[in-house]
C-alpha positions in Angstrom: 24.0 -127.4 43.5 27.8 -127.3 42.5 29.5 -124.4 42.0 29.6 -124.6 38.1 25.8 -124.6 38.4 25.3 -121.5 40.6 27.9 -119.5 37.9 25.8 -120.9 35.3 22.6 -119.5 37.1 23.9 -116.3 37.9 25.1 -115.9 33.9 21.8 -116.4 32.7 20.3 -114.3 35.1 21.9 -111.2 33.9 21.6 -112.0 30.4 17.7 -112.0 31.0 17.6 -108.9 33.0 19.3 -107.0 29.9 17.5 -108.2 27.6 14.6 -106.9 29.6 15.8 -103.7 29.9 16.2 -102.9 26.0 12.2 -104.5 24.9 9.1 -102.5 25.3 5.7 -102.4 24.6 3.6 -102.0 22.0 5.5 -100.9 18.5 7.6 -97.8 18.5 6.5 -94.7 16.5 9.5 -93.7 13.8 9.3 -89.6 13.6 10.8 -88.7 10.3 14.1 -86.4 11.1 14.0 -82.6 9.6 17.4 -80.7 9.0 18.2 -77.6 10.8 17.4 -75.7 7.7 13.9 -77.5 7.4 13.3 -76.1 11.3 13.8 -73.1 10.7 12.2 -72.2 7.7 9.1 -73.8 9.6 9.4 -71.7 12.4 9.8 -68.2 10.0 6.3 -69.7 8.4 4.4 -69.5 11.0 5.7 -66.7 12.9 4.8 -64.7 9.6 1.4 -66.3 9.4 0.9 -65.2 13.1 1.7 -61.7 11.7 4.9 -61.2 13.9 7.8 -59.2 12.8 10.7 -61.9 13.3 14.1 -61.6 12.6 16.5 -64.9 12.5 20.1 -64.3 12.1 21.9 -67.2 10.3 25.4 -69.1 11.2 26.5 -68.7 7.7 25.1 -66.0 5.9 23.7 -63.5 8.7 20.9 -62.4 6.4 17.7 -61.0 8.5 14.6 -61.9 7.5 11.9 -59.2 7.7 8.4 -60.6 7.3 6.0 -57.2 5.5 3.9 -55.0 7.8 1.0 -52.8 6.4 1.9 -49.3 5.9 -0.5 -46.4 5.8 -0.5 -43.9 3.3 -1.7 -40.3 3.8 -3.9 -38.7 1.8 -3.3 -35.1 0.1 -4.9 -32.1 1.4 -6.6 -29.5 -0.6 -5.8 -25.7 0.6 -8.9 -23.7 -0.6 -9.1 -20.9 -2.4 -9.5 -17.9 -1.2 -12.7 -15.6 -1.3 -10.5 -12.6 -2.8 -7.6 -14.0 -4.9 -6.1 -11.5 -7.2 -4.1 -12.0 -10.0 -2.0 -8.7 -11.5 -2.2 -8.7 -15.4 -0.8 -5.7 -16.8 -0.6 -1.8 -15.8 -0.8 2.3 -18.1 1.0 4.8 -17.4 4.9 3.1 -16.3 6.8 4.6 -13.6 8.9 7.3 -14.7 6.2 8.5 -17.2 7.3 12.7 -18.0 3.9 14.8 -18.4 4.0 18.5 -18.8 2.5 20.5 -15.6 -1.1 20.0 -15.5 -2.1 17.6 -18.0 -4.8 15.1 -17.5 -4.0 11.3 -18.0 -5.6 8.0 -16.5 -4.0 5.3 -14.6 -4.9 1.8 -15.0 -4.3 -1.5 -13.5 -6.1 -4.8 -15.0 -6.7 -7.7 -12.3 -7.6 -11.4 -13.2 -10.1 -12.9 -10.1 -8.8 -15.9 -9.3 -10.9 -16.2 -6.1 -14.3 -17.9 -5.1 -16.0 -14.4 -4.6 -18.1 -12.1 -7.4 -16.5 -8.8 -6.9 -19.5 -6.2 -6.9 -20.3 -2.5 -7.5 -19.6 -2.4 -3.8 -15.9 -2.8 -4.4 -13.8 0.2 -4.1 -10.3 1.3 -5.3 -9.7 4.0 -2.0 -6.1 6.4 -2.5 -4.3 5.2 0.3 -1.1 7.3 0.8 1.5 9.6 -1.2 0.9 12.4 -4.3 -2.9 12.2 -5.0 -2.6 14.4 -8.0 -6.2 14.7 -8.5 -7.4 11.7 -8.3 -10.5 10.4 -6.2 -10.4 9.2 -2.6 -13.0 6.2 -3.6 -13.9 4.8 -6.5 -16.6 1.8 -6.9 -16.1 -0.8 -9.1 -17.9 -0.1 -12.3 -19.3 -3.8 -13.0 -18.9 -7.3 -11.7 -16.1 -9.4 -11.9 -16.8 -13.2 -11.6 -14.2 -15.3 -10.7 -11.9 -16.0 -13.7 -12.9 -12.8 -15.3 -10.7 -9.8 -16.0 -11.0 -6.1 -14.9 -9.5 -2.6 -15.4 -9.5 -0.9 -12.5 -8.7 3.0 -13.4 -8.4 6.5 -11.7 -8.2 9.9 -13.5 -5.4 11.9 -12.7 -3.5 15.6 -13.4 0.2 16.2 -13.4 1.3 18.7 -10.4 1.8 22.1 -11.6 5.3 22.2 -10.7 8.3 20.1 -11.7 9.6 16.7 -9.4 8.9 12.9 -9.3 5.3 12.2 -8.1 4.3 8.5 -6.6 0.6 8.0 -5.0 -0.7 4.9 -3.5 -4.3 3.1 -3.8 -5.7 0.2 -2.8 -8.6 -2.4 -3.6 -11.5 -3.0 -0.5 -14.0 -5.4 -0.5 -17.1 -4.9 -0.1 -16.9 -5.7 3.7 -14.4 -3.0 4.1 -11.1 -5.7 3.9 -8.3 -4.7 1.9 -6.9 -7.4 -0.6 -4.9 -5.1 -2.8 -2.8 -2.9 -0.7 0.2 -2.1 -3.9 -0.9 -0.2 -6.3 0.8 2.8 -7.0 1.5 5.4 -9.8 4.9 7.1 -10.6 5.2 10.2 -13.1 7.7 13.0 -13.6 7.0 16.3 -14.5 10.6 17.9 -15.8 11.7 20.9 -15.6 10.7 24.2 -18.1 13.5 25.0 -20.2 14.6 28.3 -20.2 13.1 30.0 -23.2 15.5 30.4 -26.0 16.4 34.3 -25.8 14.8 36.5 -28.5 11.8 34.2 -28.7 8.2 34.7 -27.2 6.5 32.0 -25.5 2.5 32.3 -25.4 0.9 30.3 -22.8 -2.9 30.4 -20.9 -2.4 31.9 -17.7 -6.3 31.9 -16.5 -9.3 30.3 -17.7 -12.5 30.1 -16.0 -16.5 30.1 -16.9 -19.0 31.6 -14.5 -21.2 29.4 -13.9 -18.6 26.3 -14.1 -21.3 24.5 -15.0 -23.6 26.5 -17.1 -27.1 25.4 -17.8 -28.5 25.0 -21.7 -30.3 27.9 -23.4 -28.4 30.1 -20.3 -25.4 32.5 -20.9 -22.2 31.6 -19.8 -19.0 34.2 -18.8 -16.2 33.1 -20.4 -12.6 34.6 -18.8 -8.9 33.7 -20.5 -6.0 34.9 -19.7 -3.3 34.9 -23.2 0.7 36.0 -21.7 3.9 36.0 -23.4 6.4 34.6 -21.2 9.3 35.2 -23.7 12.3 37.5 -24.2 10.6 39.7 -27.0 7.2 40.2 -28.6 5.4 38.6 -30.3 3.5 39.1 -33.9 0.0 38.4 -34.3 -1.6 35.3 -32.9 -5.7 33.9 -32.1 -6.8 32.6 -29.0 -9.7 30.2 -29.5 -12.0 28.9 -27.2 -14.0 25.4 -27.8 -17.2 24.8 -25.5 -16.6 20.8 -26.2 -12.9 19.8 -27.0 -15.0 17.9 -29.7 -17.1 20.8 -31.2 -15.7 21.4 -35.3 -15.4 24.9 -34.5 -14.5 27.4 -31.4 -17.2 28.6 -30.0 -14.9 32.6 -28.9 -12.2 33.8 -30.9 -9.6 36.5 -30.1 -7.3 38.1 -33.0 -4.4 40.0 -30.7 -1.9 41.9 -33.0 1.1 41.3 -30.8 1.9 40.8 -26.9 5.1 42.0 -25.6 7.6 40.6 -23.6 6.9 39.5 -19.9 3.2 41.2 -20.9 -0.4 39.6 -21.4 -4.4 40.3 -22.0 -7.5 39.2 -20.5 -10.1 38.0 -23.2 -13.6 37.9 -22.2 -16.5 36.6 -23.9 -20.4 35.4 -23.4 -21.8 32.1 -24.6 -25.1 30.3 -24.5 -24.9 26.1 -25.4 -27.8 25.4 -27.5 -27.9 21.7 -26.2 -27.3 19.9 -22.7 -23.8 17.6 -22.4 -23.0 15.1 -19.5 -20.7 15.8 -17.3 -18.0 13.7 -18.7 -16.6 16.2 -21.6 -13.8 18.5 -21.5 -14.0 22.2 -22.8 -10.2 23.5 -23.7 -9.1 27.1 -25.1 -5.9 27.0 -27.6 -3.3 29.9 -27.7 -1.6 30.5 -31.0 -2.5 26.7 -32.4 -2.0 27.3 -35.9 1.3 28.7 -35.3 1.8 31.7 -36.8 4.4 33.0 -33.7 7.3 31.3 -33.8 8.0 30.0 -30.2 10.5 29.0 -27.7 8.5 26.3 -26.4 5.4 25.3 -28.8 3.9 22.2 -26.7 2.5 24.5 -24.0 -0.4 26.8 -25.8 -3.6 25.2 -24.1 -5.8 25.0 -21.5 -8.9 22.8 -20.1 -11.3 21.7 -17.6 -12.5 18.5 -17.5 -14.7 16.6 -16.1 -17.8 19.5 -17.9 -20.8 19.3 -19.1 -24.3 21.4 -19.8 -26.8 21.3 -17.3 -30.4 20.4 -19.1 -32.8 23.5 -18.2 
């Protein structure tokens, strides 16, 4: 073989081994190209399907992609009612209320139940603290109060004898002895006397009693009253009258004085017998001088009572 021949051989050779090199078998499979974009929003599809929080950050717009999670939502919770809830309405007597010395009046509060619990006879308005003025250490409720219903709860009372401001505390108890009104109170003044107005006489009650206290009907009864000028000068003539019932149409003793002098009084006396029997919720009063005949310094203070009275039945 020449040399032209073995170049020849050689040339072929390599042609065939390259050409080897770029066939293979069996037909290729073509695999459609996707763009980044295409990728991605594939990937953020199926991460949200697996229920995975992902977040992609982007070359051009840097926006994050949050897929939703499930949020849990809580549920209000009732605060119950209590078993004494009460509400304050309205109130007698305001503080700073003037009432002469001794003088009966009545203090009331009225409460709204706003709770779960009935309040019973068994409930108790209890003075607590302060200027009792007369008025009872314990008092049961009267009736029941359902919740939503209203109630006046009231105490009976007497102005102090001598002039000042007066405050006394009470407070409502359950009927398990807890306390679920501990500020109520009650706030009067009783002023001053006024200096009677010189050359004037001033009739007042200075003593009134009965013996027995509480007399019994068909029974006699000792009636004692004490009539005094407190004034500069004398009087003229004036009637005491006494009235078994404050409600009775007539008096029941009656004293004609011809004339009291000054800084001077009497003792009037008299026996009675009540013809019927009266519960113990009246009042019996005795009147100095109530028509007026005397000309007075001070013309507002000419009676007298007891109360709570009453007539025993036999």
């Amino acid at each position: 073989m020449n040399k032209r021949h073995q170049i020849l051989l050689a040339t072929s050779l390599i042609l065939l081994i390259s050409l080897a090199c770029t066939i293979s078998l069996g037909s290729p499979t073509t695999t459609p190209s996707l763009s980044q974009e295409d990728l991605l929003n594939t990937a953020v599809a199926q991460t949200i399907a697996a229920g995975q929080q992902v977040i992609v950050p982007t070359a051009t717009t840097g926006v994050v992609v949050v897929a939703p999670t499930q949020t849990t939502v809580s549920q209000p919770t009732n605060t119950p009612i209590p078993c004494n809830r009460p509400t304050f309405i309205s109130e007698t007597v305001p503080d700073g209320t003037s009432y002469t010395p001794n003088t009966n009046f009545t203090k009331s509060w009225r409460w709204r139940n706003d709770g779960t619990c009935t309040w019973n006879t068994n409930y108790q308005v209890v003075y607590f603290s302060g200027d009792q003025m007369g008025g009872p250490a314990v008092k049961n409720f009267t009736q029941n109060v359902a919740p939503g219903e209203y109630v006046d709860i009231s105490v009976d009372l007497k102005s102090p004898g001598t002039a000042g401001t007066y405050k006394g505390y009470w407070k409502l108890r359950d009927d398990k002895g807890n306390y679920f009104v501990n500020n109520m109170w009650v706030q009067i003044v009783v002023p001053g006397l006024a200096p009677p107005v010189v050359g004037q006489p001033d009739l007042i009650i200075s003593e009134f009693s009965l013996n027995p206290a509480t007399p019994t009907m068909g029974q006699n009864v000792h009636v004692r009253v004490g009539a005094y000028n407190q004034g500069n000068v004398a009087s003229g003539t004036f009637i005491v009258r006494w009235y078994g019932l404050s409600t009775f149409a007539g008096p029941s003793c009656a004293w004609v004085l011809p004339s009291m002098v000054a800084k001077g009084g009497q003792i009037l006396e008299c026996d009675y017998v009540f013809a019927s029997w009266y519960p113990v919720n009246k009042t019996t009063i005795v009147y100095i001088d109530h028509d007026s005949q005397v000309a007075e310094s001070n013309e507002s203070n000419n009676s007298a009572s007891i109360s709570p009275f009453g007539v025993l039945a036999p």
